[in-house]
N, C-alpha and C positions, 0 to 999 in steps of 0.2 A: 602116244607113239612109242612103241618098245623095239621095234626095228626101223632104223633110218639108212638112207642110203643119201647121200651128199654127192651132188655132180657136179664140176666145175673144176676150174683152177686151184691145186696143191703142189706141194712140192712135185716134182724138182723144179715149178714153176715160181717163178718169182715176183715180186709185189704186191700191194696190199690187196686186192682180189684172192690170191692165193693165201694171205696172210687169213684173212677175212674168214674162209673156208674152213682154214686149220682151228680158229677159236671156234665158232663154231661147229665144230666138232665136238670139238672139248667139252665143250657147255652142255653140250647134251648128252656127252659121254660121263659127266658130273651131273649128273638129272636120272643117271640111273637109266639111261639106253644105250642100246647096242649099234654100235655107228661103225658106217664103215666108209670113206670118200673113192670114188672113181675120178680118178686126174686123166689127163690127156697124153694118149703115145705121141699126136699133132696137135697142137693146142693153135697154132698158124701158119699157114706155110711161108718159108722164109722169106719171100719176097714181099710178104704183104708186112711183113715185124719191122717199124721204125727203129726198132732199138739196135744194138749191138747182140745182145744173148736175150733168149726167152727165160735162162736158169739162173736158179740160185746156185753161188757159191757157199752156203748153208748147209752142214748136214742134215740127212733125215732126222724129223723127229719122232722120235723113239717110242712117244706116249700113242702114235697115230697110226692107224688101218689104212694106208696108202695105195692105190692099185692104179697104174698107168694101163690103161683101155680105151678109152673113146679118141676116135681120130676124127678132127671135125668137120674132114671135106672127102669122105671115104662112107657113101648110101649102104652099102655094104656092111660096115662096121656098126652106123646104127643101127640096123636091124636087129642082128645079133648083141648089143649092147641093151634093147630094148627087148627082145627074148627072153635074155638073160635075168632082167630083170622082172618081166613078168611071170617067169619060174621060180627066180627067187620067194617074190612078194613079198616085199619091207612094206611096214605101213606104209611109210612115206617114203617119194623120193623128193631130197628138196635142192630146187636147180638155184645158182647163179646165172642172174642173165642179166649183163651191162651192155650187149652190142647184137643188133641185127645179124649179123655174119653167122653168132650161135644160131640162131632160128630156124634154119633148117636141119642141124643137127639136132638142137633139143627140140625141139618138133615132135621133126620123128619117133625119137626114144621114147618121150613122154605118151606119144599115139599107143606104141604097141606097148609099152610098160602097163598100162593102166586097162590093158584089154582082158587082165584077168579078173575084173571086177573088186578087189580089192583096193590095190596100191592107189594112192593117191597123189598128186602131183603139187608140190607146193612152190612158190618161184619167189626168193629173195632178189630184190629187180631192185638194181641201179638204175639203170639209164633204160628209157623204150626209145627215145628220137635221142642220137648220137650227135657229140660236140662236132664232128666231120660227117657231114650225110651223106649216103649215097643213092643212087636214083631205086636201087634193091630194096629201101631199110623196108617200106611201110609193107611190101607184100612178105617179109620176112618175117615182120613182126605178126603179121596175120594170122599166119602161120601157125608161128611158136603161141601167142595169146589162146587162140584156140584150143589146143591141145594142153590145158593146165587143168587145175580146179581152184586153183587162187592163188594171191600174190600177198607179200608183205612190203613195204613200199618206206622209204626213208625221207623222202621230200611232199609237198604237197605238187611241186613242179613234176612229177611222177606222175602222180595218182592221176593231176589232169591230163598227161601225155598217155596215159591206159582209156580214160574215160574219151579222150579226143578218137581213139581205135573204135568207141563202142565197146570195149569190154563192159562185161555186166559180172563177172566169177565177182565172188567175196573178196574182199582187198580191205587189210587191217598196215594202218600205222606205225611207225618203230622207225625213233631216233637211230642213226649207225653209232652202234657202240662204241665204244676208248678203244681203242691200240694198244693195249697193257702188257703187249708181249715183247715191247722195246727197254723194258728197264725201269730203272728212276731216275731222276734230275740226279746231276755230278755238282761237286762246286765250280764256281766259271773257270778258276786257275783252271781245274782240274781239263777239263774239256778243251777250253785255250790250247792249253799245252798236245792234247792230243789230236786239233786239230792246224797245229801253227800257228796259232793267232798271239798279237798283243791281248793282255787279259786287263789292257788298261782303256781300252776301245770299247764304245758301245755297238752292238750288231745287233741289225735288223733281218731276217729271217725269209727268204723264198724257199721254199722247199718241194721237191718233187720232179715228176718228168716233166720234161717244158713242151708243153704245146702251146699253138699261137692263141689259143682260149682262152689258155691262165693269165695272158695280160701281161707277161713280164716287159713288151714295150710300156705300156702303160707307165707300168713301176718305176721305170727306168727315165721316164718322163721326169715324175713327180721327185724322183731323188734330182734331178736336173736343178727342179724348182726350190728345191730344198737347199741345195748348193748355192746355189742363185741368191738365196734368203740368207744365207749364214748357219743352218741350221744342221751342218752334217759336218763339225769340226769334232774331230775325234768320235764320229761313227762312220759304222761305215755299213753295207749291204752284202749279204754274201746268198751267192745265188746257186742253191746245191740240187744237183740235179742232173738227169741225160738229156738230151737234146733231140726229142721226136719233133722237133720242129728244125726249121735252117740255121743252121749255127753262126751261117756268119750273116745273117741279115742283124741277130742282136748283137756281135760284135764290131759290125760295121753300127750301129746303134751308139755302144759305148763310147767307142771311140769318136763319132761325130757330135755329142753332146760332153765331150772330154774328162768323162767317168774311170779310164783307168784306173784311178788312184782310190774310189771309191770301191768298186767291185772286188768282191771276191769272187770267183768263179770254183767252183766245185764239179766241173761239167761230166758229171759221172755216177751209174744208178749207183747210192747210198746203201752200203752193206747195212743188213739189221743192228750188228752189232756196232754199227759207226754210232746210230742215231741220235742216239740218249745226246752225245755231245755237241752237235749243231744245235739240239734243242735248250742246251743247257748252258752254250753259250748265246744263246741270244736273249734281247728282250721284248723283244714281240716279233711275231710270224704276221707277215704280209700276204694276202692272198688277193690279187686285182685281178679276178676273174673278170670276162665276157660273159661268160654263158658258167650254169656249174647245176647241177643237181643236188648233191650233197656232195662232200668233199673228206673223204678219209685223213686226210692232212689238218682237217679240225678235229679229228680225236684223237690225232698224235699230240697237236698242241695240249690239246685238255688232260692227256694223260702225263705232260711234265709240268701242266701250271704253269703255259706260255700265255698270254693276252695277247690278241689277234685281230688286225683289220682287216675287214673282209669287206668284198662290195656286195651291193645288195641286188643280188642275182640269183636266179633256182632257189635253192632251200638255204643257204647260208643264215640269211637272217633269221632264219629257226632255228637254228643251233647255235649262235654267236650271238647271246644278250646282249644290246647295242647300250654302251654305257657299262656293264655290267662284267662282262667277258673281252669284252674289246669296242670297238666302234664298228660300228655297220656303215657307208660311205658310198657313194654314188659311183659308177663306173665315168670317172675322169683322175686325169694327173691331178689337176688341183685338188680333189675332195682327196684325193689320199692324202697328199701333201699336207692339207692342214689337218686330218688326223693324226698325222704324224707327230706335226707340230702339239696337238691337243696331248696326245700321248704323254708328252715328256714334260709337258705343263703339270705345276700345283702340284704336286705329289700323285698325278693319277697313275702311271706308271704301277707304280706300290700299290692301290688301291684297286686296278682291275686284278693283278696278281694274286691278290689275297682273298678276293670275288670264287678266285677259278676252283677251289675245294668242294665248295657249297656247289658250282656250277656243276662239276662233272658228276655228281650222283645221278643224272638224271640220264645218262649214257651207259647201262650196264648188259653185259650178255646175255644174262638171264631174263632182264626184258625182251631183249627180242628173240630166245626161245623161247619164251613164254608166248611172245604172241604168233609165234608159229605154229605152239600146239593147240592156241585158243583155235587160229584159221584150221587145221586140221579137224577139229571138234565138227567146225560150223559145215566145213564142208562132205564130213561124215553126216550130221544130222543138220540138210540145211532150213529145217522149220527152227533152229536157233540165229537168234537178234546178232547181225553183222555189230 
């Protein structure tokens, strides 16, 4: 692939979807192709955005071919975006797709993009069935599935959500790479100090947008339980993040299991350049998913050599070596609770820590361009072995 075109979320949109896009870019702009990303004029219309802003307060980055065009609820717009592209003709066009609602946008684009016999259609796919579903998703998904020539996939809880549609397109595997574009680990003062904190406190890690999926009652249980036990004297929880979920059903939470004094609250999206420091103060990242496909917030851990318990749901336990990188634990307060407790026991603390170097080589960018260009290949000449 010598010409690519990348569709999806980039600047001036913000979080790791958008992040996601921008490294890959890169990667293949470091691989010796000519890449260019088409971001969104509408990326959602406001009413349906849980957050506060869809934008980064981030400048552009400078190294990257950014072009705000696709609006995603305007048939109009993909036409001409999908025109556009089949006169261009990049070998590839390679889409982002985490949510039903794109489907009938990339759809379309992908329909007439690939009308000129040419261009091929490649689909880095988070999610096909959505942590919130709606009665739309599966004829959306229909849709969008059809109109590709293959997919690269990060979970095996994927691959069977593609295979449960019936797809038959070629679909190759690829861990989600590290998050390397946050920095490096700080020392704790340093971080402490930049984000308020005592640097004589141990902290335990939530991080991200809070929807009611990611479990943070859950969490909030198990520190209960933890208190309870004696086991949170001089730690404490700090929970960073915006609140796409009801703010005050987990603060009516805290306060009725009498957590104030434990919590840290951060209730706000985490500018890129905060990051490095929640990561750098804490000693392990909590993740008590419900439901989860893979999780971006495990390769920000891996990229500062955080240790992580994670429950064992979607693809988590494929990326988080149980024992190894963290504990893998059952979706209840208690099984956190006692990995927490297992954590700080015996010296494991230090020991998963020191796991995580050896651990993250196995998450790199170049593997999953790599096997974007392998799927490209296959679906050029498909008499080659998926």
């Amino acid at each position: 692939m010598k010409r690519i075109t990348i569709l999806g979320p980039a600047w001036p949109y913000r979080g790791g979807i958008a992040t996601f896009d921008e490294m890959l870019a890169r990667t293949f702009a470091e691989r010796g192709a000519k890449v260019n990303t088409l971001t969104f004029t509408v990326q959602y219309p406001s009413f349906l955005f849980p957050g506060k802003t869809q934008y980064s307060e981030s400048p552009p980055p400078e190294d990257l071919r950014i072009e705000r065009a696709v609006n995603s609820v305007n048939p109009l717009n993909w036409w001409k975006i999908g025109r556009r592209l089949q006169l261009e003709r990049p070998d590839a066009v390679i889409m982002k797709y985490w949510t039903p609602f794109m489907g009938p946008c990339f759809g379309s684009i992908a329909r007439i993009a690939r009308g000129n016999g040419h261009t091929k259609i490649l689909v880095q796919v988070d999610n096909i069935v959505p942590h919130e579903p709606r009665i739309t998703d599966r004829a959306f998904n229909r849709w969008f599935v059809n109109s590709v020539d293959g997919f690269v996939y990060m979970s095996q809880q994927v691959k069977d959500d593609l295979d449960a549609l019936g797809v038959k397109k070629p679909a190759l595997f690829s861990p989600h790479p590290i998050f390397s574009n946050f920095g490096t680990a700080v020392p704790k003062d340093e971080a402490c100090r930049a984000l308020g904190l005592d640097p004589h406190m141990e902290y335990s890690l939530f991080f991200g947008l809070i929807r009611d999926y990611k479990g943070l009652d859950l969490l909030l249980d198990a520190w209960k339980l933890l208190k309870d036990g004696g086991h949170t004297r001089n730690r404490r929880l700090i929970v960073a993040g915006e609140f796409y979920a009801d703010r005050e059903t987990y603060i009516a939470q805290i306060a009725r299991l009498g957590l104030h004094d434990d919590i840290i609250l951060h209730d706000r999206f985490i500018r890129d350049d905060e990051v490095r420091y929640y990561f750098s103060a804490a000693d392990v990242l909590i993740q008590p998913y419900k439901t989860a496909t893979q999780s971006g917030v495990t390769q920000i851990a891996y990229n500062f050599e955080l240790p992580m318990i994670v429950t064992d749901v979607g693809g988590l336990a494929e990326i988080v070596t149980d024992d190894v990188a963290g504990y893998v634990v059952d979706v209840s307060p208690q099984a956190i609770a006692d990995a927490f407790v297992r954590f700080y026991a015996d010296g494991n603390a230090a020991r998963l820590r020191g796991n995580m170097a050896a651990e993250k080589e196995r998450f790199t960018w170049d593997a999953m361009a790599g096997q974007l260009e392998k799927l490209y290949r296959i679906v050029c000449h498909p008499e080659l072995e998926v």
